[in-house]
C-alpha positions in Angstrom: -4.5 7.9 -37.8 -3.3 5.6 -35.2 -6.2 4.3 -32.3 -6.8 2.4 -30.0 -9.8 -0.1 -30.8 -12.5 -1.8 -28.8 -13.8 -4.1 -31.7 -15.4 -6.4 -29.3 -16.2 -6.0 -25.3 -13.8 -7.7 -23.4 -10.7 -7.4 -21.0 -8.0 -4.8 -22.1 -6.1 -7.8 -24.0 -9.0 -7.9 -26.6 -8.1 -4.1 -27.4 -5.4 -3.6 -30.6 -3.7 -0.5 -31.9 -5.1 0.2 -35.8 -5.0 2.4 -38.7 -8.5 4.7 -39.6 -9.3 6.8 -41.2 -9.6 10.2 -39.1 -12.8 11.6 -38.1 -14.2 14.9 -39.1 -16.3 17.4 -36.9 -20.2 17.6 -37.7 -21.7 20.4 -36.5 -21.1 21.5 -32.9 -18.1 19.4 -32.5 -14.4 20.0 -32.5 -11.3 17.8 -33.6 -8.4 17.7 -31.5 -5.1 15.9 -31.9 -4.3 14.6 -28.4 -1.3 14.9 -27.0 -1.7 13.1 -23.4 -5.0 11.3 -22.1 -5.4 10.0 -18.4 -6.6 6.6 -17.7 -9.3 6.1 -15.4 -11.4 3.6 -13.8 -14.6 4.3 -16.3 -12.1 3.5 -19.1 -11.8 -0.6 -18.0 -15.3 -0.9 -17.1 -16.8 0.5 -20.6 -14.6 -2.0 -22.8 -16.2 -4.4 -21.5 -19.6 -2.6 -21.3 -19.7 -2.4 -17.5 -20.4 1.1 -17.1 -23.4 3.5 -17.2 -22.4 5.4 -20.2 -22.4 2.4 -23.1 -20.3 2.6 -26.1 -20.9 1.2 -29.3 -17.8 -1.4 -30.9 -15.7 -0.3 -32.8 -14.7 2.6 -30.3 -11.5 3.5 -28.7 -11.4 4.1 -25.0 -10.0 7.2 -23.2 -12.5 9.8 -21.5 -10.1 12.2 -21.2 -7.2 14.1 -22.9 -5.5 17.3 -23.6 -4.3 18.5 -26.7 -4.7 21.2 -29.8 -7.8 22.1 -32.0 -7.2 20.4 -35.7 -10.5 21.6 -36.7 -13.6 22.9 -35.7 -17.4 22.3 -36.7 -20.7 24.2 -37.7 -22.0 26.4 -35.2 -18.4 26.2 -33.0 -17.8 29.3 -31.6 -15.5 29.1 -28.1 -12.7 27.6 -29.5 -10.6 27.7 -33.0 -7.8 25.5 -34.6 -4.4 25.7 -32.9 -5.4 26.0 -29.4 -4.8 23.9 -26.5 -7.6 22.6 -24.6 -8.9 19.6 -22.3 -11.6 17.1 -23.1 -14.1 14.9 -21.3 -15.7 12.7 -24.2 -16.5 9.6 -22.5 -14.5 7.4 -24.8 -12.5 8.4 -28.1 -9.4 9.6 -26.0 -6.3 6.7 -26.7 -6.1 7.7 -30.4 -3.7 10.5 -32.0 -7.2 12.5 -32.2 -10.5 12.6 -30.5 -14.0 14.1 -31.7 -15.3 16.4 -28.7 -18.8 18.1 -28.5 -17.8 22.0 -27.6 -19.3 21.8 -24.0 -17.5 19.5 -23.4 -13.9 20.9 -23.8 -12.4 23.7 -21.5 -9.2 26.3 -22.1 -6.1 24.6 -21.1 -4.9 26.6 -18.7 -1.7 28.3 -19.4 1.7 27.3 -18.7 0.3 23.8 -17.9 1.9 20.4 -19.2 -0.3 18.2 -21.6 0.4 15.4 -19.3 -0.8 16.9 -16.6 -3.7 18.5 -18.1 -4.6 15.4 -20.0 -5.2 13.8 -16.2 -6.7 16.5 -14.7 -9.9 17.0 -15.5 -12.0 14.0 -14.8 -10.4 13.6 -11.3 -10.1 17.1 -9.8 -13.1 18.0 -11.9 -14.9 15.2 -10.0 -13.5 15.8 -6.3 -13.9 19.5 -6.3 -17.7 18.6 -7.1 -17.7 16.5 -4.6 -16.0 18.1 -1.5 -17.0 22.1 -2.3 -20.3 21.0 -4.1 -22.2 17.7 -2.9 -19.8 17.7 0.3 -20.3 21.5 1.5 -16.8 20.8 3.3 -16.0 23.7 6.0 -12.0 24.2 6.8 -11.3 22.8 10.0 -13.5 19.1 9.0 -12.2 15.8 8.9 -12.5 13.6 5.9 -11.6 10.1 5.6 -10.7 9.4 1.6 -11.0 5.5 0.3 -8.7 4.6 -2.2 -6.9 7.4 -1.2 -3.4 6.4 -3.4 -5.9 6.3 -7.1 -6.4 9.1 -9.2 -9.8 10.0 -7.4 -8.5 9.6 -3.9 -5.3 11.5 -4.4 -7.5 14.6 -5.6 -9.3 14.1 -3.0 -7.1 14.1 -0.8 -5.4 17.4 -1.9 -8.4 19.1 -2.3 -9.6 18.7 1.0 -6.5 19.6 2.7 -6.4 22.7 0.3 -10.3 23.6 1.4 -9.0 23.8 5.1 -9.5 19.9 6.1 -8.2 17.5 8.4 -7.9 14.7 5.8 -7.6 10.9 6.9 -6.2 8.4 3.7 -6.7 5.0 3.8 -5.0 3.1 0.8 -3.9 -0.8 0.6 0.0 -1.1 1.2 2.9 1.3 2.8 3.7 2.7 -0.8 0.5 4.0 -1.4 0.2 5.8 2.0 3.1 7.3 1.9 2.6 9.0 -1.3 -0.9 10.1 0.5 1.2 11.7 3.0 3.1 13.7 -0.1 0.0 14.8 -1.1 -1.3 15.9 2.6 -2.5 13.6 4.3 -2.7 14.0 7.9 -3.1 10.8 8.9 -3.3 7.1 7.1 -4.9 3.7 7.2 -3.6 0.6 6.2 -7.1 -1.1 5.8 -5.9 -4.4 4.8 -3.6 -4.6 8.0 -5.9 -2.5 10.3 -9.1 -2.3 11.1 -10.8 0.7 9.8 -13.3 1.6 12.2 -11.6 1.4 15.2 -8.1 3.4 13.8 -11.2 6.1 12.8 -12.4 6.3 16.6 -8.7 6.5 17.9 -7.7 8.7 15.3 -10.6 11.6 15.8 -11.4 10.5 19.4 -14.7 8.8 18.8 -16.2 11.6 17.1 -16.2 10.1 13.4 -15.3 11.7 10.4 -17.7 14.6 8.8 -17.3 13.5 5.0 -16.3 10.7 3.4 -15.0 10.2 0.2 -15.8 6.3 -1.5 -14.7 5.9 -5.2 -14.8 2.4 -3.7 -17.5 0.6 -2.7 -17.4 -3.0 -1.6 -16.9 -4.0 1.9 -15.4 -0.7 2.8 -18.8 1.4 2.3 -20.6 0.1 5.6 -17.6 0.4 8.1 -17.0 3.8 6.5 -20.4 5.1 7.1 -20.6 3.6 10.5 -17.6 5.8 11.6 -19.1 9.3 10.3 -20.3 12.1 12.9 -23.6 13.4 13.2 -24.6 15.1 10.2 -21.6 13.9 8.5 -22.0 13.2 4.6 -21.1 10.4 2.4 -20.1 11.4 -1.0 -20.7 8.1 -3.7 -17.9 8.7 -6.4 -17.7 4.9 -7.7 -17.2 1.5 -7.4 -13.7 0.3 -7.9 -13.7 -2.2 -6.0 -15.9 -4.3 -8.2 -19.0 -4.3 -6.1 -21.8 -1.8 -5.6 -22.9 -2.1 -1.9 -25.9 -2.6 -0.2 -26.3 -0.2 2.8 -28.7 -0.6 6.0 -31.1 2.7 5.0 -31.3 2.8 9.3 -27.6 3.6 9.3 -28.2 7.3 7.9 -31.3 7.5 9.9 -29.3 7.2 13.0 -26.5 9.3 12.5 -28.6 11.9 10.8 -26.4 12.1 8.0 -26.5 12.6 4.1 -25.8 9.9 1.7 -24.8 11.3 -1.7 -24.3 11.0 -5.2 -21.3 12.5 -7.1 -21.7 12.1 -11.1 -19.2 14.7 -12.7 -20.4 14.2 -16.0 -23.6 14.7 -15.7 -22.9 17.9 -13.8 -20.9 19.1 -16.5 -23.7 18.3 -18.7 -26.2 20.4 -16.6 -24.3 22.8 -15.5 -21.7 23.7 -17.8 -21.1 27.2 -16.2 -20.5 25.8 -12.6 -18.0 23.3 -13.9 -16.4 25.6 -16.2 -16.1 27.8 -13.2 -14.8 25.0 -11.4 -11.9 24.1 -13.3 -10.9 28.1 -13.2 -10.9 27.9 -9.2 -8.8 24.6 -10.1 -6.5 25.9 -12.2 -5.7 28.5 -9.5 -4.8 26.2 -7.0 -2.8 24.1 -9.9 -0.7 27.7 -10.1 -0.6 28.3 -7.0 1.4 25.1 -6.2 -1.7 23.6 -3.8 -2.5 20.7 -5.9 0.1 18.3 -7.1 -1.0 16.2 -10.2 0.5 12.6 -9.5 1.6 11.2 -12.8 2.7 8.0 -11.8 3.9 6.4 -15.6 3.6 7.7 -18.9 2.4 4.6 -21.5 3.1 5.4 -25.6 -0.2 4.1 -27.9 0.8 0.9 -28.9 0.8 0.1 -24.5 -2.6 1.3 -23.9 -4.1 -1.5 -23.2 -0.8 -2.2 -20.6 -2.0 1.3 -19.0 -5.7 0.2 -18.5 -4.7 -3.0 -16.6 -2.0 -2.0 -14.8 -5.2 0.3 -13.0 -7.5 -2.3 -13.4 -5.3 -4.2 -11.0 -4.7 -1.2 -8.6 -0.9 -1.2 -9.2 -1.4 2.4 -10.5 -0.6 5.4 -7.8 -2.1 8.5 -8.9 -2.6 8.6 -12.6 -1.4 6.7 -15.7 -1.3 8.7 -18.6 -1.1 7.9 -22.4 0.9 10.0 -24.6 0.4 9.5 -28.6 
């Protein structure tokens, strides 16, 4: 079969499309021929062994992807050959097929395109834990999303505004905020022409915003913070933009708010039954026309690597998907 390979850690023009030989289930596992996987941040940090989850060479990339049961290992009992499903493997994804443990795959829901299920998971997966779970968002909040125009923030985004939120996007250039704004978005922030803070007290008259969303980091996090309400919570999701901040601990103190982790894997990992619960409640709203998977270009194999730093570069509005 055709993959992907990480031979060697480096930048995404290191990576090379090969032929192997196919891998076979061991026990607990399931084999599925992919037929769309989403790229995502995690992806250019762990070929070039930048992330938390480490990956041994020769591996391909892709945490996530959508596609049919080829085979199934010892001991697998939820799912059987010929049925379409949605993984989150951590890596093995930009390859014509992946090796899944069975906990992590879920029922694709029905009626719903590969290419849109192979970019839902991680992201909606990942914001619906954060907003409904870590966030304990209420309808009528406001939330101010970072990054808003990614795959994260654009989740975000929608699912906020679908759990009854007054939702804020800020996002880097006039092309990104006005796809916000197609996704919901009440109101937007041009952070590179504007200055965040002070659009924040104009925009909710001084109060501050009750949750915010940071798949971020860098020198937003501490302006972002300073402009949450009392109580408010701020929900970690990552660090795209390259640096992990350093935050004054007398900044929560102050505003009495919550400073918060969001790790979707491990969650999954944990609590399997919440998250598989999740992505039902998600696949609802998918149906009911309330979330709006972006898919912003579809990238064959042998441009994977194209895919990876087109969104290491932040050219990439909602997702990038690779198709086999």
């Amino acid at each position: 079969m055709r993959a992907l390979l990480c031979r060697r850690f480096g930048p995404p023009a290191t990576l090379a499309v090969e032929e192997i030989a196919p891998p076979r289930p061991g026990p607990g596992e399931v084999l599925v021929t992919v037929e769309a996987a989403g790229v995502n941040y995690p992806d250019a940090l762990i070929i070039e062994n930048k992330y938390q989850i480490k990956a041994t060479p020769p591996f391909s990339p892709g945490g996530e992807f959508a596609g049919i049961v080829a085979e199934i290992g010892a001991g697998v009992t939820r799912f059987r050959p010929g049925q379409s499903v949605i993984g989150f493997a951590g890596w093995g994804g930009f390859a014509e097929q992946a090796l899944v443990r069975e906990e992590r795959l879920v029922a694709m829901p029905e009626g719903m395109p590969y290419e849109i299920a192979g970019s839902f998971l991680m992201t909606y997966g990942t914001c619906w834990h954060a907003l409904a779970d870590r966030g304990a968002l209420r309808a009528g909040e406001t939330v101010l999303v970072l990054g808003a125009a990614g795959g994260i923030g654009m989740a975000c985004v929608e699912i906020a505004k679908a759990l009854g939120a007054r939702v804020v996007a800020a996002a880097s250039s006039a092309d990104k905020l006005a796809a916000c704004r197609e996704h919901g978005a009440d109101e937007t922030i041009d952070y590179v022409r504007e200055n965040l803070r002070e659009r924040l007290k104009a925009i909710t008259g001084g109060r501050g915003v009750d949750v915010v969303c940071d798949p971020v980091g860098a020198v937003l996090a501490e302006p972002a913070l300073r402009s949450t309400a009392w109580r408010g919570r701020y929900l970690v999701l990552g660090f795209a933009g390259g640096e992990i901040p350093r935050i004054p601990l007398n900044l929560p103190l102050l505003k009495g708010n919550s400073i918060v982790g969001v790790f979707w894997g491990e969650f999954l990992d944990r609590e399997p039954a919440r998250a598989h619960a999740d992505v039902q409640r998600l696949a609802a709203l998918w149906r009911e026309g309330r979330i709006r998977p972006h898919v912003w270009q579809r990238f064959p194999l042998e441009r994977a690597a194209e895919a990876i730093s087109a969104l290491a570069e932040r050219r990439v509005i909602g997702k990038a998907v690779v198709v086999p």
